[in-house]
C-alpha positions in Angstrom: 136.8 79.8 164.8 133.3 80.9 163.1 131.4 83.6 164.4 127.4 83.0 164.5 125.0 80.8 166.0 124.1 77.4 166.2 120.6 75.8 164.8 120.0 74.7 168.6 120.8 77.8 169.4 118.2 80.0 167.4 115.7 77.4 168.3 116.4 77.5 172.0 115.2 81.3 171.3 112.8 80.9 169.2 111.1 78.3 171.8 111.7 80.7 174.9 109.9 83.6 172.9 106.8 81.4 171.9 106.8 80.6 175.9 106.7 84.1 176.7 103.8 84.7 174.1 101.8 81.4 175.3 101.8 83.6 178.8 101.5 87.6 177.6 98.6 86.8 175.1 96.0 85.4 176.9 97.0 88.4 179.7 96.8 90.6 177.4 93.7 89.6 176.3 91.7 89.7 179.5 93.1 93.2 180.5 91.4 94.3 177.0 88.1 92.5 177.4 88.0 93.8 181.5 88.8 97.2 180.6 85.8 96.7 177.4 83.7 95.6 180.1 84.2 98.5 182.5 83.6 101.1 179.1 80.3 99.7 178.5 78.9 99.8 182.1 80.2 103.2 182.1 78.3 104.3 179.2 75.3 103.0 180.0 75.5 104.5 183.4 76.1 107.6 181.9 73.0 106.7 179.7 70.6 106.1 182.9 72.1 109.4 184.2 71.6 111.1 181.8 67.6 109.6 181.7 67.5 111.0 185.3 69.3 114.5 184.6 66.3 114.5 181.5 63.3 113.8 183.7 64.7 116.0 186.5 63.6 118.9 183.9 61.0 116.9 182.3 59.4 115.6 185.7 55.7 115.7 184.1 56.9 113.1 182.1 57.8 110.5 184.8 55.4 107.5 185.5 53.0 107.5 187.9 53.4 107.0 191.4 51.7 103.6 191.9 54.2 100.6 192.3 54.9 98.7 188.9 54.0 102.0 186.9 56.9 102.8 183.8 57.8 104.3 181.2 60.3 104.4 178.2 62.8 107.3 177.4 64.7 106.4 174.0 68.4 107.6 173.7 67.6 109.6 170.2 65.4 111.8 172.6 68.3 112.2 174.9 70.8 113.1 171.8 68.4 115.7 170.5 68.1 117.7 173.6 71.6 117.7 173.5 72.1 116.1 176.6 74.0 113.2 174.9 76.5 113.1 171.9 76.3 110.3 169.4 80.4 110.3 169.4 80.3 110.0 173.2 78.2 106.7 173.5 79.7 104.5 171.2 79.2 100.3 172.4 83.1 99.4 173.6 82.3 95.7 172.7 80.8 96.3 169.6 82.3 93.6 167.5 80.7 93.2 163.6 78.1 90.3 162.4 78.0 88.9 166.2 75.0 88.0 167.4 75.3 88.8 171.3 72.8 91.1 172.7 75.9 93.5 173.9 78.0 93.3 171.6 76.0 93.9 168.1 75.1 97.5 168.4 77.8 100.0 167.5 75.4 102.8 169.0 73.4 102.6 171.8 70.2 103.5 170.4 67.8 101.9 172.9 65.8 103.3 175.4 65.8 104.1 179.7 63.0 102.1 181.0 62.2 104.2 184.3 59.9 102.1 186.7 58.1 103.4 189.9 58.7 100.8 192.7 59.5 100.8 196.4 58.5 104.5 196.6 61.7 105.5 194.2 62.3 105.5 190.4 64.1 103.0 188.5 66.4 103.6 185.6 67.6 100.7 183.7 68.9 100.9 180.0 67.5 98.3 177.4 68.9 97.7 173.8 65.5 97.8 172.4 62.5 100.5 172.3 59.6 100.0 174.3 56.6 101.4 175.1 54.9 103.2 177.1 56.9 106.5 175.9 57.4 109.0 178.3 
């Protein structure tokens, strides 16, 4: 008698171990791009409270108080008060050469956009700078 396996054998294997990888990939997957996804509105909610802890101080700064009235606070303002660190904001879906608004910038290095309306301020982070500056 001769110890070992059969061919069928070792394919039967090798088939129930591709089955088990058609279903854990794709699982995988979407548990990495969800838990992406929840880093990068994180940040940028730190971002916008971080815009708010800055204009708290700064409150000479903030926009008028007429409805539709705004104005821009950039991120590199943010990091040189030191209220932000560039190695704390770093874009969770940054993925190199793509082209999709969230997922091109390995920094955040846009700007708060804080808008009077409905008798409160508005903070909303944008990837690009605008104008006017605060």
């Amino acid at each position: 008698m001769k110890k070992g396996f059969t061919l069928v054998e070792l394919l039967g294997v090798i088939v129930i171990l591709g089955l088990i990888a058609m279903i854990a990939i794709p699982t995988i997957n979407s548990a990495l791009n969800s838990s992406r996804d929840k880093a990068y509105d994180e940040q940028i909610n730190t971002i916008e409270r971080t815009a708010r802890t800055y204009m708290s101080d700064n409150s000479l700064k903030l926009p008028s108080m007429t409805d539709g009235s705004k104005c821009c606070l950039d991120v590199s303002t943010l990091k040189q008060d030191g209220l932000l660190k560039a190695e704390d904001i770093k874009n969770p879906k940054y993925k190199k050469d793509s082209t999709e608004d969230e997922e091109e910038f390995e920094n955040f290095n846009g700007s708060v956009v804080i808008t009077y309306t409905n008798n409160k301020y508005k903070y909303e982070y944008t990837n690009t700078a605008c104008t006017p500056k605060c």
